[in-house]
KOLTI-779143 format. One line per 3 residues: number of its first residue (from 1); their letters; for each residue x, y, z of N, C-alpha, C. Coordinates in nm, 3 decimals, padded with zeros to 5 digits. Each point is the difference from the previous one (the first is absolute). Layout:
NUM) A) X:Y:Z:X:Y:Z:X:Y:Z  ...;
END
This chain:
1) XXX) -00.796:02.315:-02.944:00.013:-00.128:00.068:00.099:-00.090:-00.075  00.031:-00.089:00.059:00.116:-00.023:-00.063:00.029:-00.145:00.010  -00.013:-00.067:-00.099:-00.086:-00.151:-00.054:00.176:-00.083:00.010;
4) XXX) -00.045:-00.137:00.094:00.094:-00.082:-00.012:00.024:-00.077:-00.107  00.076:-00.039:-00.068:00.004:-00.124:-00.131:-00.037:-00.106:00.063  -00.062:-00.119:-00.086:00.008:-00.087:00.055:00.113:-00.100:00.017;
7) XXX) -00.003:-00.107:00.067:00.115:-00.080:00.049:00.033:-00.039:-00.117  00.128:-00.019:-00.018:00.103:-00.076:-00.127:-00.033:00.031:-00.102  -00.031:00.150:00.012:-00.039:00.078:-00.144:00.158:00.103:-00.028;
10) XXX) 00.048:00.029:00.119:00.130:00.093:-00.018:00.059:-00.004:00.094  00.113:00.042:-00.009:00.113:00.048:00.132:-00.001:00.080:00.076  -00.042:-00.006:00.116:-00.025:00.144:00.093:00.131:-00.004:00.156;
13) XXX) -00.027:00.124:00.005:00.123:-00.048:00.163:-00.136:-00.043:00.105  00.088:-00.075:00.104:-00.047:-00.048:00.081:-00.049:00.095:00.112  -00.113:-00.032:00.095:-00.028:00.119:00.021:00.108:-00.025:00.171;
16) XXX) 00.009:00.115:00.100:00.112:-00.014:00.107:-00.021:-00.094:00.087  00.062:-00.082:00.087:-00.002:-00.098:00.125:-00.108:00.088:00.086  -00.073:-00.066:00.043:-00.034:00.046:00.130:-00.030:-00.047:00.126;
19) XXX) 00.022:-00.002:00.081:-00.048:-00.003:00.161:-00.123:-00.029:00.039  -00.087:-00.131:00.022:-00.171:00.019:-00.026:00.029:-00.039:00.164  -00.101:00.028:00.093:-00.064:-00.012:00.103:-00.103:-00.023:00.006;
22) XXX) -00.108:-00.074:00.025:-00.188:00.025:00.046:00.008:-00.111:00.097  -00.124:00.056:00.065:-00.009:-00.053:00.111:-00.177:-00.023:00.002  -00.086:-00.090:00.066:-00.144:00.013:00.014:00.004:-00.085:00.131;
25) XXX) -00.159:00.052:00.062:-00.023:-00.034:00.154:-00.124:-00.115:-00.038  00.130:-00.072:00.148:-00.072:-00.194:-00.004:-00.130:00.061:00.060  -00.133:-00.038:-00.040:-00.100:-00.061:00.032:-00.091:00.148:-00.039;
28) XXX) 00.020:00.072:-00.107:-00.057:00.100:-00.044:-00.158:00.006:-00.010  -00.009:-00.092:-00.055:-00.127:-00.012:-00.071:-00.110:-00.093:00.110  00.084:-00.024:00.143:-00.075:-00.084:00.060:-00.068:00.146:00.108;
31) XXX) 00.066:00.071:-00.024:-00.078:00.124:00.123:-00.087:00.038:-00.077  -00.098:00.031:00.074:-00.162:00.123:-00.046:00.044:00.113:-00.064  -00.092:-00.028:-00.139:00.022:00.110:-00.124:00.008:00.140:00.074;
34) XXX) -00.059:00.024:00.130:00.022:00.132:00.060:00.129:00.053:00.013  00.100:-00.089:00.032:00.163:00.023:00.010:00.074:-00.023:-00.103  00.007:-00.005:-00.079:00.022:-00.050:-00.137:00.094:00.150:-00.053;
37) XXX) -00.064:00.118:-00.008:00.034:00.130:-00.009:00.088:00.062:00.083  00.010:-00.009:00.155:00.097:00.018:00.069:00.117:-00.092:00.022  -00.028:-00.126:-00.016:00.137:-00.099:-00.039:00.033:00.077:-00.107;
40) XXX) -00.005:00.024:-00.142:00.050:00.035:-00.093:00.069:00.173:00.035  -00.065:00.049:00.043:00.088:00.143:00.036:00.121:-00.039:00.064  -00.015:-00.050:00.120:00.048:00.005:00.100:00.147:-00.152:-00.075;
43) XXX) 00.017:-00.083:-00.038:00.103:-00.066:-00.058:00.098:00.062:-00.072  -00.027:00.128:-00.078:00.090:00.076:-00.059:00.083:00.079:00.091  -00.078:00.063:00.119:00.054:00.091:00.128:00.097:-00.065:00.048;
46) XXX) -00.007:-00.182:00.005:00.068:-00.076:00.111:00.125:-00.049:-00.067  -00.002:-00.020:-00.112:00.140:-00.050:-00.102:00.066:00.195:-00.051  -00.123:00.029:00.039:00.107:00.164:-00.038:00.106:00.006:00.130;
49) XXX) -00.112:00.022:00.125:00.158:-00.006:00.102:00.081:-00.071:-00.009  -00.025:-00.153:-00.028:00.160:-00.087:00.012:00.070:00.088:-00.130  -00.020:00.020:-00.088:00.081:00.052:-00.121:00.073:00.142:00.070;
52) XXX) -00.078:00.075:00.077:00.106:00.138:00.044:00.065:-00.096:00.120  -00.061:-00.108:00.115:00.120:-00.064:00.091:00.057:-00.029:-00.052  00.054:-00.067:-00.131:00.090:-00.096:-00.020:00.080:00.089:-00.077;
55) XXX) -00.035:00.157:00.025:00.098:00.127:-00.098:00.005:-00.020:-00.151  -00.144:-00.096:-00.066:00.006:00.005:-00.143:-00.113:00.072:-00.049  -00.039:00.147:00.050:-00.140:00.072:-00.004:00.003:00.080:-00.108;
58) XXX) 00.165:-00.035:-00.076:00.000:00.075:-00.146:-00.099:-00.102:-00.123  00.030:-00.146:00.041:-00.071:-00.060:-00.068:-00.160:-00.016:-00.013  -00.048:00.036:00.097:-00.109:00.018:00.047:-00.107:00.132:-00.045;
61) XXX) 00.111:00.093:-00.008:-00.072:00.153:-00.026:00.063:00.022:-00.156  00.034:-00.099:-00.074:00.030:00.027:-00.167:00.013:-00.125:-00.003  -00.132:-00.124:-00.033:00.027:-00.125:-00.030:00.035:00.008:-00.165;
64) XXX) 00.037:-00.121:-00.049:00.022:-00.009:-00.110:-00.147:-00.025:-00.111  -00.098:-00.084:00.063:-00.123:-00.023:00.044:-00.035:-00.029:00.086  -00.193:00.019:00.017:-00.051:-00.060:00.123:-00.129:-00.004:-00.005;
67) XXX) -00.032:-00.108:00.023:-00.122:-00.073:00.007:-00.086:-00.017:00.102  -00.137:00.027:00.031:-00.093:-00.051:00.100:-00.055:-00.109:-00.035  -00.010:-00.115:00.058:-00.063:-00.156:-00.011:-00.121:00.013:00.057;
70) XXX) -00.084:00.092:00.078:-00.079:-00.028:00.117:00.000:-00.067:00.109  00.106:-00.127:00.025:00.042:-00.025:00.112:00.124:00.002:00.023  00.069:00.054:-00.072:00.181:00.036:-00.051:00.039:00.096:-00.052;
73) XXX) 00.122:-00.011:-00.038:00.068:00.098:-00.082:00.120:-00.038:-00.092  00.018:00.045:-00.075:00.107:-00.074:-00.086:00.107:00.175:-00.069  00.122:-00.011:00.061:00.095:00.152:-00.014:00.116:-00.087:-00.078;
76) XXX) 00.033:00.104:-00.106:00.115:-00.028:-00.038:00.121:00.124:00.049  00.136:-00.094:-00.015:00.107:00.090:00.113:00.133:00.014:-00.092  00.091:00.067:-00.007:00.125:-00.008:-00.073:00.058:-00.141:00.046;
79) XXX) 00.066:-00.054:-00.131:00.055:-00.144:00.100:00.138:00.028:00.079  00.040:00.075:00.002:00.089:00.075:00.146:-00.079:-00.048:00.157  -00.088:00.016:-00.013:-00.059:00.004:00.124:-00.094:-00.160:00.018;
82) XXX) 00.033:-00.097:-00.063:-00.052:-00.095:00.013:00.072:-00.082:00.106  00.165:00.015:00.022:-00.006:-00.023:00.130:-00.029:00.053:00.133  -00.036:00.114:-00.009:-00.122:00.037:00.118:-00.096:-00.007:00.032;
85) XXX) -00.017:-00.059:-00.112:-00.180:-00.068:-00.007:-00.026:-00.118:00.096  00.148:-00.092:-00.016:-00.004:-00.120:00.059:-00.011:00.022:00.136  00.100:00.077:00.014:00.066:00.026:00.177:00.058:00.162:00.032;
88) XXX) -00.043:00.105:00.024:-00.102:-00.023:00.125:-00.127:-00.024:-00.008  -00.052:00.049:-00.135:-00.159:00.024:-00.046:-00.064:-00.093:00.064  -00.020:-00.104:-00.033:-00.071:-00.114:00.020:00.013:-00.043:00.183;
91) XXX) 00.057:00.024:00.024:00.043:00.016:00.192:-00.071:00.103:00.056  00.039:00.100:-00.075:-00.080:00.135:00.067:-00.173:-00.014:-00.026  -00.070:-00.023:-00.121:-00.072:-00.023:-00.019:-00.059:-00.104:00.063;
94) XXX) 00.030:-00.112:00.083:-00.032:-00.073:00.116:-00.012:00.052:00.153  00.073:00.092:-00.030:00.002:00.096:00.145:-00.124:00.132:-00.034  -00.005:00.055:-00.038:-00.079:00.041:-00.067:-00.150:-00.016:00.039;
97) XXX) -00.044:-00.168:-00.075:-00.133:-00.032:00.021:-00.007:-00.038:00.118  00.103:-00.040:00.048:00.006:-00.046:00.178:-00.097:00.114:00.077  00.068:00.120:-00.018:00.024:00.109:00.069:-00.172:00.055:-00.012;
100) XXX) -00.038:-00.019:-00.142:-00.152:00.022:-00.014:-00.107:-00.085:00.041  00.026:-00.123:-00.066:-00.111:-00.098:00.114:00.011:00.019:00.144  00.128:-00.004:00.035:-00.068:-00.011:00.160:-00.075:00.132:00.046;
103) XXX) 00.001:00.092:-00.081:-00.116:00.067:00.062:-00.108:00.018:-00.082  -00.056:-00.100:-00.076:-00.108:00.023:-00.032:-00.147:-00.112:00.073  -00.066:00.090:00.035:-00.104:-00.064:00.094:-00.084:-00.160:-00.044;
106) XXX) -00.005:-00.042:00.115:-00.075:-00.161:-00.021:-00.081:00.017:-00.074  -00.028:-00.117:-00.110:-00.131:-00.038:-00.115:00.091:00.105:-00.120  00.040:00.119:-00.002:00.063:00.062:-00.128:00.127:-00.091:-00.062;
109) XXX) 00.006:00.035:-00.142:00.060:-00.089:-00.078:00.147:00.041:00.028  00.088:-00.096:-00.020:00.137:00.034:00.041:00.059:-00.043:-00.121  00.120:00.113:-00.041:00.063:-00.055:-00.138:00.121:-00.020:-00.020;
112) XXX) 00.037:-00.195:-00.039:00.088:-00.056:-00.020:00.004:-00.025:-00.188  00.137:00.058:-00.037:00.023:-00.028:-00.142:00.094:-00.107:-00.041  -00.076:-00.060:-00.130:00.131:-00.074:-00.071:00.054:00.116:-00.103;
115) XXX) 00.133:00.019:00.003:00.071:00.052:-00.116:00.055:-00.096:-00.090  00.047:00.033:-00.091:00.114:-00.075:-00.165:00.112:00.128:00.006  00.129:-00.054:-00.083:00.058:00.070:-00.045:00.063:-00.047:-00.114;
118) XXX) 00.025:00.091:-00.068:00.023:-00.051:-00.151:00.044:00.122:-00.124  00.079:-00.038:-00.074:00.096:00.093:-00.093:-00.056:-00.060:-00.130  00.032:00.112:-00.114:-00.029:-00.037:-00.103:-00.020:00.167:-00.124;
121) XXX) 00.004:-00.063:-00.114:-00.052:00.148:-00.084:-00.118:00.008:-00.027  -00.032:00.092:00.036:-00.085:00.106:-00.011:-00.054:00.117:-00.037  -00.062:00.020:-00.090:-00.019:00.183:-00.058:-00.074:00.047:00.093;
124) XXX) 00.056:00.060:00.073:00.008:00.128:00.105:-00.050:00.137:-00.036  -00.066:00.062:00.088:-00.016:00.168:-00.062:-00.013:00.107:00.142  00.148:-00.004:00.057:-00.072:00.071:00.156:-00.088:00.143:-00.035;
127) XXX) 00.015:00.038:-00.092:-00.136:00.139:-00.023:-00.149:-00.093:00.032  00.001:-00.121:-00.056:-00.134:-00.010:-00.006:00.033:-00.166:00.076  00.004:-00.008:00.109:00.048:-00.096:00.097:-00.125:-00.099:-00.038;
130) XXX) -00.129:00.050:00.032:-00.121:-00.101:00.016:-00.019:-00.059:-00.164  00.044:00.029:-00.125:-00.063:-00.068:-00.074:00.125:-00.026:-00.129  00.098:-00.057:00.123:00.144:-00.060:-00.099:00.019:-00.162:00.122;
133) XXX) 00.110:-00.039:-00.037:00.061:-00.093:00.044:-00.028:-00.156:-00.052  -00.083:-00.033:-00.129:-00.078:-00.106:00.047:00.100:-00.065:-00.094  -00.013:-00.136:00.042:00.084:-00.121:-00.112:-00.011:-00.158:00.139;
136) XXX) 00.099:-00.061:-00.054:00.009:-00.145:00.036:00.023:00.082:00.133  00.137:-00.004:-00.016:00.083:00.030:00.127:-00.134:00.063:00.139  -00.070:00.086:-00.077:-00.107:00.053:00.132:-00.113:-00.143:00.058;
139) XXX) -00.033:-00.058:-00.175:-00.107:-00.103:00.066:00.045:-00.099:00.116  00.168:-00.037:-00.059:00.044:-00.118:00.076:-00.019:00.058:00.146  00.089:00.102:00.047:-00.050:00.064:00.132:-00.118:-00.044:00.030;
142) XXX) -00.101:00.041:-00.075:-00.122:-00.046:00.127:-00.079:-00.122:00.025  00.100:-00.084:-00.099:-00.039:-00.163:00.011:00.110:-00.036:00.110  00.099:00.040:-00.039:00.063:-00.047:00.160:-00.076:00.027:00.127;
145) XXX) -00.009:00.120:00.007:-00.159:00.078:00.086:-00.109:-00.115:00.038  -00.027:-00.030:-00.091:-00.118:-00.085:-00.001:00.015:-00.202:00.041  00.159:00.025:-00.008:00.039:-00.197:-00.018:-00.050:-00.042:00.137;
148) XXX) 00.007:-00.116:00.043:-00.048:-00.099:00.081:00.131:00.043:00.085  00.112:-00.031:-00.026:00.089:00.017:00.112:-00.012:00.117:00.086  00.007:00.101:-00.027:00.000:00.160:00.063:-00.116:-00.008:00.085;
151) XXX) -00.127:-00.028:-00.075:-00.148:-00.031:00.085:-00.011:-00.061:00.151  00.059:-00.146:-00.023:00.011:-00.068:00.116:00.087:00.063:00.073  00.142:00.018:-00.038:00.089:00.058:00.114:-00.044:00.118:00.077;
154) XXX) -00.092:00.056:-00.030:-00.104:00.079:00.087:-00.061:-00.066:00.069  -00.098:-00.051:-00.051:-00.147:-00.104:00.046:00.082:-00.056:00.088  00.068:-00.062:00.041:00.096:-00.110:00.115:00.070:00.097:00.101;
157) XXX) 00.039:00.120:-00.045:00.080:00.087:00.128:-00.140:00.071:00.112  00.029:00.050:00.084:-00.053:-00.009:00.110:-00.030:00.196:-00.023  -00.130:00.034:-00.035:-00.016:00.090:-00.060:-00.003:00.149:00.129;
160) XXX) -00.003:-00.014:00.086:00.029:00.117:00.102:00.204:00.049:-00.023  00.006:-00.109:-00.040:00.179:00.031:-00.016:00.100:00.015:-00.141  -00.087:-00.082:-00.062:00.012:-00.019:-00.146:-00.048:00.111:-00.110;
163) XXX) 00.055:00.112:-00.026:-00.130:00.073:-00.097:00.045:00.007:-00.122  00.115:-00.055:-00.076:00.083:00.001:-00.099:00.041:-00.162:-00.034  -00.002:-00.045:-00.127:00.017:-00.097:-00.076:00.036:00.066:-00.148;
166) XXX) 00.147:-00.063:00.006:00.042:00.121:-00.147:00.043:-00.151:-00.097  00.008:00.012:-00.199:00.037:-00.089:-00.055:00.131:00.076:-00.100  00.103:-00.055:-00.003:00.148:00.076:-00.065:-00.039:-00.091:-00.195;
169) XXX) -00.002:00.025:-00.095:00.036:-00.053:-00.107:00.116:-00.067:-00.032  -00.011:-00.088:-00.077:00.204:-00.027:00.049:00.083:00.082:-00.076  -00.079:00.102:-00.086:00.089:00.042:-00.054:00.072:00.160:00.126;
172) XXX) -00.096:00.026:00.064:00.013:00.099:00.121:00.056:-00.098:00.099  00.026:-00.100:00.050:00.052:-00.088:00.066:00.187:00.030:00.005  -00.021:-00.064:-00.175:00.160:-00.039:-00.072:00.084:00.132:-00.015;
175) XXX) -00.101:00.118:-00.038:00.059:00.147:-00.023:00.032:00.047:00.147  -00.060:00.017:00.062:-00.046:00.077:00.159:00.083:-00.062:00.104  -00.062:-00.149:00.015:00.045:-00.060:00.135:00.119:-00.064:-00.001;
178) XXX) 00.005:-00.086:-00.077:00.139:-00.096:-00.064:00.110:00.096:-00.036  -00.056:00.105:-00.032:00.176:00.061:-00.023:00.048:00.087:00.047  -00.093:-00.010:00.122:00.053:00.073:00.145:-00.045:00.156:-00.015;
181) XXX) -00.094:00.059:-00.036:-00.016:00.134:-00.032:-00.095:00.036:00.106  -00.060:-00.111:00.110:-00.113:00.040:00.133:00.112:-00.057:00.085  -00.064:00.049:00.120:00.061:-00.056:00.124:-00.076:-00.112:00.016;
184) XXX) -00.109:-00.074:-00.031:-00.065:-00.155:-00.001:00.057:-00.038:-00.072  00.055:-00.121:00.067:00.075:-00.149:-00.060:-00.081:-00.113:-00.072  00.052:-00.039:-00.105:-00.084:-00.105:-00.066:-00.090:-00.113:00.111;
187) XXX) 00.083:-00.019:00.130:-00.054:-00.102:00.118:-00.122:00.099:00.009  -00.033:00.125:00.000:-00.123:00.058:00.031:-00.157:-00.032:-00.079  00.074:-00.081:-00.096:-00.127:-00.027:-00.104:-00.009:-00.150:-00.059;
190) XXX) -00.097:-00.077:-00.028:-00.054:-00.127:-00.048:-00.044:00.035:-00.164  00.058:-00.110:-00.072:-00.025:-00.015:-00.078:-00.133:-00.084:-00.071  -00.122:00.076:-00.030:-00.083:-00.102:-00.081:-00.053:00.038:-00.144;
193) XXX) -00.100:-00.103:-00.003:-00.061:-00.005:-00.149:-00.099:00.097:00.012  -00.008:00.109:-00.017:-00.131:00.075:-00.014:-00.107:-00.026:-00.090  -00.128:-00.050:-00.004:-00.086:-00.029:-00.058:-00.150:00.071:00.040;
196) XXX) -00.081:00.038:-00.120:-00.097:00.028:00.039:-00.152:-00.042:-00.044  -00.070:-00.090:00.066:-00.119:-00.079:-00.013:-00.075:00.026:-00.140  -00.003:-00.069:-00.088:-00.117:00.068:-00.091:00.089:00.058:-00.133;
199) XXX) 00.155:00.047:00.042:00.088:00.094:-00.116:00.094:-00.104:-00.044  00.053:00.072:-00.093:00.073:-00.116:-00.087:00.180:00.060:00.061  00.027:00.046:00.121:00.060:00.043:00.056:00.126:-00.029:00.109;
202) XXX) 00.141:-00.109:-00.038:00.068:-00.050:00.115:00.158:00.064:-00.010  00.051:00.076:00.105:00.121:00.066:-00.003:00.075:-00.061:00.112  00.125:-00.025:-00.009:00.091:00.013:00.150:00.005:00.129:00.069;
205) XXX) -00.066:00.021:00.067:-00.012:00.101:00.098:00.047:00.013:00.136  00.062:00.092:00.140:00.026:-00.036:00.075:-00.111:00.085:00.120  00.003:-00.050:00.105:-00.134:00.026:00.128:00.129:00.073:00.069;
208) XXX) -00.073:00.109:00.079:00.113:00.085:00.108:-00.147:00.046:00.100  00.008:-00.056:00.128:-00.064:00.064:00.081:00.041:00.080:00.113  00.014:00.136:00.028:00.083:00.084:00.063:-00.019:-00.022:00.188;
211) XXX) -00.119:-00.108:-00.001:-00.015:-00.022:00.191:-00.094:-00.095:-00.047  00.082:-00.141:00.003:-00.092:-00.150:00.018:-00.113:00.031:00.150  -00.051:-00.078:-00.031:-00.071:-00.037:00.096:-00.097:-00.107:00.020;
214) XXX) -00.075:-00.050:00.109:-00.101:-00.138:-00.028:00.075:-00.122:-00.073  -00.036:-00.044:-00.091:00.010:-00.138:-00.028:00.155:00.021:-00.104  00.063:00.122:-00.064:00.088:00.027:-00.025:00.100:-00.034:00.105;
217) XXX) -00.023:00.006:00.091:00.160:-00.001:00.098:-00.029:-00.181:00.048  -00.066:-00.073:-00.070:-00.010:-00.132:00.077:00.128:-00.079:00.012  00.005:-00.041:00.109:00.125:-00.088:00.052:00.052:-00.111:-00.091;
220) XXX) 00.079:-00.053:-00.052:00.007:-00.112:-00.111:00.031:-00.104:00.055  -00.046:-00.105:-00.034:-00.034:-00.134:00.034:00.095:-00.115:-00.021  00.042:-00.044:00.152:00.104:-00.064:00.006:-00.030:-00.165:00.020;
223) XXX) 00.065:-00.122:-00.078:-00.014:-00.092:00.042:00.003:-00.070:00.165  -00.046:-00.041:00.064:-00.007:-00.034:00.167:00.097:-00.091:-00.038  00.100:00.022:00.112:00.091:-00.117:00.010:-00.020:-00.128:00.076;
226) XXX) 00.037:-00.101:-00.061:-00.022:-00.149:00.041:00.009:-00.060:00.140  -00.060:-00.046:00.047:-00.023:-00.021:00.158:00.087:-00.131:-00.002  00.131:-00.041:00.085:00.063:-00.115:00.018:-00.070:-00.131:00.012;
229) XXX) -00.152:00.002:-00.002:-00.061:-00.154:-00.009:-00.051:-00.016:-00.104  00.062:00.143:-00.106:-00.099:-00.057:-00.139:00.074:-00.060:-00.096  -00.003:-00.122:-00.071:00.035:-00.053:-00.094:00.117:00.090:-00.055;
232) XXX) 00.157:-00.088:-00.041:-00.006:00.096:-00.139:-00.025:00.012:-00.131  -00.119:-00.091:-00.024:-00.038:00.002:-00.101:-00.116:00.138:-00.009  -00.097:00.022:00.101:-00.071:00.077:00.026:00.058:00.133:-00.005;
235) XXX) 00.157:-00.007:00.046:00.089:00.137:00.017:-00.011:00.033:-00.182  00.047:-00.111:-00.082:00.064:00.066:-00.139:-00.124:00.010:-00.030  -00.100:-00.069:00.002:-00.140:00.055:-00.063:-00.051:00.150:00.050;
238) XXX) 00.051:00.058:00.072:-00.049:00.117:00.047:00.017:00.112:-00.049  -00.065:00.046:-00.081:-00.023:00.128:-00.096:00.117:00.115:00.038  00.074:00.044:-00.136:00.121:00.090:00.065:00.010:00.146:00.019;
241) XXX) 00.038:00.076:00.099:-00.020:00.119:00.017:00.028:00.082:-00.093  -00.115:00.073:-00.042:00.011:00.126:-00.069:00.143:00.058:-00.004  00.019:00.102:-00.087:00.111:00.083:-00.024:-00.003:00.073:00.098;
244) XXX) 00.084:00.116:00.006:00.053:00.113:00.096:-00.146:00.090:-00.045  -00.043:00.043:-00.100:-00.085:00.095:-00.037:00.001:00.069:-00.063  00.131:00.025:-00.103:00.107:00.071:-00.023:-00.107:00.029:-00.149;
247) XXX) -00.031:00.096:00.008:-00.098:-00.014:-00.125:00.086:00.051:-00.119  00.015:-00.044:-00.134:00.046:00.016:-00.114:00.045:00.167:-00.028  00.084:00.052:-00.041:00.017:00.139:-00.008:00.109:-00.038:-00.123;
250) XXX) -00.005:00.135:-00.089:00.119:00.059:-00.047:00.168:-00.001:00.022  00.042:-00.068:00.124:00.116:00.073:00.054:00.131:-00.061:-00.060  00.090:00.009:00.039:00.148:-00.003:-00.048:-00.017:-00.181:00.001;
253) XXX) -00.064:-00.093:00.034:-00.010:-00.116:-00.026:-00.065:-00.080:-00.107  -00.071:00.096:-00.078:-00.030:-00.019:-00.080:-00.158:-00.022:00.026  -00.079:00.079:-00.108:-00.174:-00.009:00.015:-00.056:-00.120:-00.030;
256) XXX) -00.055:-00.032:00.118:-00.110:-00.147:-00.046:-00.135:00.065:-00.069  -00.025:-00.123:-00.073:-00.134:-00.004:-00.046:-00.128:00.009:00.115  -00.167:00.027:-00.004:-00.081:00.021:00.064:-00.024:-00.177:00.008;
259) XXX) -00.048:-00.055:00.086:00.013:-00.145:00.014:-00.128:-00.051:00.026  -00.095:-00.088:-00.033:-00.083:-00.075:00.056:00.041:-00.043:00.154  -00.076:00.020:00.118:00.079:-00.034:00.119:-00.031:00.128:00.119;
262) XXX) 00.072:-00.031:00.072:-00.030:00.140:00.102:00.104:00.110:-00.012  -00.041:00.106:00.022:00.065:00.136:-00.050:-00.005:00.092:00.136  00.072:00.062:00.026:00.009:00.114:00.159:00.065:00.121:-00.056;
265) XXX) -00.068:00.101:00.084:00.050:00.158:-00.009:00.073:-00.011:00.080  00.106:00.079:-00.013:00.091:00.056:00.082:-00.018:00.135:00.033  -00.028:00.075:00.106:-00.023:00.129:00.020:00.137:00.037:00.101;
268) XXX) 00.022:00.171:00.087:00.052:00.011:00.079:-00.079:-00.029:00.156  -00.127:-00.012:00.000:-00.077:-00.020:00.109:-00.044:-00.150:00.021  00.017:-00.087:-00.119:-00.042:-00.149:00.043:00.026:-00.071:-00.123;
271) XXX) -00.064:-00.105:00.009:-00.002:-00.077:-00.146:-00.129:-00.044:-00.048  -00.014:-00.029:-00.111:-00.176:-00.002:-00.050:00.004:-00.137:-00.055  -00.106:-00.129:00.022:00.020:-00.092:-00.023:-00.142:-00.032:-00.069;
274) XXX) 00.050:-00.039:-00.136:-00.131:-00.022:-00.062:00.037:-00.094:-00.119  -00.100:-00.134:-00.054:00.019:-00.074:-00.102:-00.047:00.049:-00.110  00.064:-00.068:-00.142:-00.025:00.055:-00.093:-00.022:-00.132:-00.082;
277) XXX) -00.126:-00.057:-00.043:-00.056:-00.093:-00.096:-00.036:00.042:-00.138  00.086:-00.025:-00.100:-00.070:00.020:-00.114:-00.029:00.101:-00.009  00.099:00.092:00.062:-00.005:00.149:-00.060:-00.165:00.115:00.100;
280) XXX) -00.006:-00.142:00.067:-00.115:00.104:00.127:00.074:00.006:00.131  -00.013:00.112:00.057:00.034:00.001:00.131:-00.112:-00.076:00.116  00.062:-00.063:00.058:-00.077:-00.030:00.147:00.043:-00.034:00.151;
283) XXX) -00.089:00.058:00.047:00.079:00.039:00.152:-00.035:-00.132:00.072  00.097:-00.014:00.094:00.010:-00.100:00.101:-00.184:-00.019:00.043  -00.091:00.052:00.002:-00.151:00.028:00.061:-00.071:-00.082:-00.161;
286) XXX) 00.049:-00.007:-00.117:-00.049:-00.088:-00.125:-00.019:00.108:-00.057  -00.041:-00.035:-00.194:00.054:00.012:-00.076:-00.118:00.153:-00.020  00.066:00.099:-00.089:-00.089:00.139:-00.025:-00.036:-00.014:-00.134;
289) X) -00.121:00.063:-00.070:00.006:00.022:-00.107:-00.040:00.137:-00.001;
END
């Protein structure tokens, strides 16, 4: 066996980049301990097909590691393939659970995941996949997993249509999306504070949902224009219309900061409209915890 030094005792190489993925299913623990066992089989089956749809089933059948959560999974991938992780993976894998809920019968549990994605080193051992990979880089993954933002942007989409809520790291953001290595455009993703209740835990992180839906696609809110008998004093007092919607991205204009204020997804199917207070998300319907 073969004993690590401890920290800032010597010089060691670093161990390789890797590719982290995990994913766990919203409302796990709220179904009857009877299903508990077949959710958990059956989540590995369903992120295995998107991994052979999305033609990355090499990563899949020789992870780097891989982990069972009991309501998740957590795979590590070559970082080659981390922009496929973004796009198609995460698309297909919405099509995917689509394709399975709708046929699974009334009162049975239907399964919608939040994923993370996230890079970092890692000591790896694909001989012995299940009992390597662990360090920061893996924990942060599943606190993103776990943040308030990713949560709600589920909880608020309209769950017959919605079965995917994914969170990018910025460092998988800045590597991946920003420098053009997916076919998703920085407009495809919102920038926030990822935080998680209780942890000593806050990152710039970005939200990508592959099919808004429900309170995500809400219409944005325009000042009413002034009726010719109203004052104009009443006119300049009149609260001023919101922005375009144009939510903060990466792009050739240069990256804004995550903002106190209201924040919108940009998808190819709609736009997702949701406020962001103090680093909590809350939907137009009031505030989530």
């Amino acid at each position: 066996m073969v004993v690590t030094p401890p920290p800032f005792t010597v010089t060691r190489e670093l161990p390789p980049y890797t590719g982290i993925l995990a994913v766990d299913a919203k409302g796990f623990t709220a179904e009857p301990g009877g299903t508990h066992q077949d959710i958990n089989q059956l989540i590995p089956q369903l992120v295995r097909q998107a991994f052979e749809a999305a033609a990355i089933g090499e990563a899949w059948q020789n992870p780097l590691f891989y982990g069972d959560t009991g309501d998740g999974l957590a795979i590590g991938v070559p970082t080659r393939l981390l922009p496929a992780l973004v796009h198609p993976f995460l698309a297909v894998l919405q099509n995917v659970l689509a394709e399975h809920n709708a046929g699974v019968p009334r009162g049975q549990p239907v399964i919608r995941l939040r994923a993370s994605l996230h890079v970092g080193p890692l000591p790896v051992d694909p001989d012995r996949p299940e009992r390597s990979g662990n360090g920061t880089a893996r924990n942060e993954t599943h606190r993103l997993l776990d943040s308030d933002a990713v949560r709600i942007m589920l909880d608020s989409a309209q769950p017959t249509i919605t079965h995917v809520a994914a969170i990018l790291s910025d460092r998988v953001f800045t590597d991946v999306v920003q420098a053009g290595y997916t076919s998703r455009r920085p407009d495809h993703f919102i920038e926030v504070a990822a935080t998680v209740p209780g942890k000593s835990f806050s990152q710039q992180a970005w939200l990508y949902v592959p099919e808004p839906s429900g309170s995500l696609l809400a219409v944005p809110r325009f000042a009413p224009q002034p009726t010719a008998a109203e004052p104009a004093a009443e006119s300049a007092a009149s609260p001023a219309a919101p922005d375009s919607g144009r939510a903060p991205t990466g792009n050739a204009g240069g990256r804004q900061p995550a903002q106190t204020g209201e924040l919108r997804i940009r998808s190819n199917s709609g736009q997702a409209a949701n406020q962001v207070n103090g680093g909590m998300w809350q939907s137009r319907g009031g505030r989530h915890g």
